[in-house]
N, C-alpha and C positions, 0 to 999 in steps of 0.2 A: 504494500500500500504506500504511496507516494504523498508525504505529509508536509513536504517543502518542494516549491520550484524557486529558482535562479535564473536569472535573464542576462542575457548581451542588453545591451545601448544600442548602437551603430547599426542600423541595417537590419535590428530586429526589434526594437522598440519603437525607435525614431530616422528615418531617411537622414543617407550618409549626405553629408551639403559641405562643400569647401569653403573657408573662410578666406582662402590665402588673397586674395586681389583685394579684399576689403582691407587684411591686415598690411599690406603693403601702401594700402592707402592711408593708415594711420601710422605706419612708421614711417613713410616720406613726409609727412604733413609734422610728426612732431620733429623730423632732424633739419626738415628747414626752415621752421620755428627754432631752431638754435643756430640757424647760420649754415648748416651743412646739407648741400645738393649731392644729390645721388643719383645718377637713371634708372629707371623704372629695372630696365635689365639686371642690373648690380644687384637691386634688391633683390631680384627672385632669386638671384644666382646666391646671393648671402644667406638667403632663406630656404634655399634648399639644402644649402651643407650642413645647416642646422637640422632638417628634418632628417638625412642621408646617418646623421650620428646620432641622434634617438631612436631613428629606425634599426642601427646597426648595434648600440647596445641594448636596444629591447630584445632582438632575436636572441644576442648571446646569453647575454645575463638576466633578462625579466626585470631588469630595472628600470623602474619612472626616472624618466630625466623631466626635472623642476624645470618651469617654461625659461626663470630666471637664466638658468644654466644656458637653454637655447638661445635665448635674446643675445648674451654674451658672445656664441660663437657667432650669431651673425654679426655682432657689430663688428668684432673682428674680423670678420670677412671684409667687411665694409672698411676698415683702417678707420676706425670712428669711435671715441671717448664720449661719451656722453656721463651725465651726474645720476646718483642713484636715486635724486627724486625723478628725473626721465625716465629712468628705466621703468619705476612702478609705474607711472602714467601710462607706458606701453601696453604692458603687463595688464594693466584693467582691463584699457581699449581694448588688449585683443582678446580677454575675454568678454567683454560685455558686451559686443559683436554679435554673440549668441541670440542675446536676448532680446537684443532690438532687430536679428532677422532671426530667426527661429527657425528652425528644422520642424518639419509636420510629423506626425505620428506614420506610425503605419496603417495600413488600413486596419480593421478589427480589434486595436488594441485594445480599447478602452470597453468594449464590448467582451474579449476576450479575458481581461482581470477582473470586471467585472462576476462573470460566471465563475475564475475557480477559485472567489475571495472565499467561497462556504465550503470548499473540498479541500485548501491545502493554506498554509504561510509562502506568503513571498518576498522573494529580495532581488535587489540589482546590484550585478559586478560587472565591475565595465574597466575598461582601459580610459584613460583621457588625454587629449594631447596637448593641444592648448587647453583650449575652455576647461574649467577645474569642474570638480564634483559639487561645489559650494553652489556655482552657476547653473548646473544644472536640475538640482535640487529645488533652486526658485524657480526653473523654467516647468519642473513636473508639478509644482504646486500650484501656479498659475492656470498649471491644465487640469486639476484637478486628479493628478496620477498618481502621486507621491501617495496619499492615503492609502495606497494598496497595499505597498510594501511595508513589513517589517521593519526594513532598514534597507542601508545601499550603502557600497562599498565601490569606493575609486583610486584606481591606481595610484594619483598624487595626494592621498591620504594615507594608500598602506606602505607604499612607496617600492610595489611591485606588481608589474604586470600580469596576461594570462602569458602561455599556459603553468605558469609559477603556481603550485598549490596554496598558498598562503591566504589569496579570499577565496579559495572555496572553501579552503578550512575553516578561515572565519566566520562565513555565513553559514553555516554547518553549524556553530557553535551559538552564534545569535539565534538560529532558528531553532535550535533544539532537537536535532536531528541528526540520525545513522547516515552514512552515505547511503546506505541500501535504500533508507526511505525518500530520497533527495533526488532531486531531475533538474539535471542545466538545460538554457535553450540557448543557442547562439548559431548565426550565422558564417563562422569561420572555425572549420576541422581543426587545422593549427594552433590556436589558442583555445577556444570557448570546447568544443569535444574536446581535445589531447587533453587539458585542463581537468575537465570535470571528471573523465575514465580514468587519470590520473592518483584523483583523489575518492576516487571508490563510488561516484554518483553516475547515475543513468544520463545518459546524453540525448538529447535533443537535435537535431542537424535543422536550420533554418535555410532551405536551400534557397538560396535566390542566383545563385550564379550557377552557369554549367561549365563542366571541365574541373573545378579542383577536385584534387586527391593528392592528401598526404598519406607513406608510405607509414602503414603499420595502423594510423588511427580510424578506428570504425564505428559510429554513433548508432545506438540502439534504434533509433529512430530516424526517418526524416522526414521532412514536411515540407509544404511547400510555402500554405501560408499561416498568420499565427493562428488562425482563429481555429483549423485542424489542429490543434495541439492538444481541444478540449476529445478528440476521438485515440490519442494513444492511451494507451494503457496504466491503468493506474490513478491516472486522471478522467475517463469517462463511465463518471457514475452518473 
């Protein structure tokens, strides 16, 4: 019997949305407000090296890289000193970004936590990259989602990513819950399955894309969209 589920963010809560050209427009706007021009080029090129090195130690080591730490390498990219009341400005801007364009939900969501709030405890583990957990927190209570879950659990809070056991462990332990009794859902084999099979919970596969496969990881389930999640097992009572 399945007495806790766990969800992905990205692509299975709420539609994946780029912020990067927005964030490029609040770092150019605040460094030439201090006197420093940069072309539009440089910046993406600064800001991708930054994205190129949280991408490359999230794979190896499961570690959140703090947005602060990215900001630095781009400015370095860029040959640019700026004061650290700048940098927090950035730092907001590019989370608060979220809030004022907002990602939509997925289809069924809210219909779909709805029904299995009387059958099981829920929680959210997510990865974050820029935008924190704190931002997104306002953005589910603004929608009225946040009430669903127990709690929620983000990367730049535990200060490690999927597939790192450490929040499934935790939400395991907030919900009060065996892994036997526990079911992740997530959109990506590599993190959100490898993750939860990892730590002894039933997996969930949220297919939205065709063609991946990671070798060795196999999710007890798949689906295509959320609202079938209410027909696997364990959960359709």
């Amino acid at each position: 019997m399945i007495k806790a589920v766990t969800f992905d963010l990205w692509n299975t809560l709420i539609h994946d949305k780029s912020y990067t050209e927005q964030r490029m427009d609040i770092l150019g706007g605040v460094l030439e407000g201090l006197g420093v021009q940069r072309r539009r080029e440089e910046l993406l090129e600064a800001h991708n090296a930054s994205t190129a090195y949280y991408s490359d130690v999230r794979m190896r080591e499961y570690r959140h890289i703090p947005v602060e730490e990215r900001l630095d390498i781009t400015l370095r990219s860029l040959k640019v000193e700026i004061s650290a009341e700048a940098k927090r400005l950035i730092v907001k801007e590019f989370a608060d970004i979220f809030l004022v364009d907002p990602p939509l939900l997925k289809d069924g969501v809210r219909e779909t936590l709805e029904r299995l709030r009387p059958r099981c405890r829920m929680e959210i583990i997510s990865d974050t990259g820029i935008t924190p957990g704190s931002v997104i927190r306002r953005y589910f209570e603004e929608e009225g989602i946040l009430r669903f879950f127990s709690s929620t659990i983000f990367s730049d809070e535990l200060g490690y990513c999927k597939p790192h056991e450490r929040g499934f462990r935790e939400a395991l332990r907030q919900l009060s819950a065996r892994p036997d009794e526990a079911m992740h859902v997530g959109d990506l084999l590599r993190t959100d399955v490898a993750g939860a099979k990892t730590a002894g919970m039933k997996a969930v596969w949220l297919k939205v894309r065709e063609g991946e496969k990671v070798e060795g990881v196999v999710p007890d389930y798949v689906i295509t969209s959320l609202p079938l999640l209410l027909k696997v097992e364990g959960l359709d009572a």
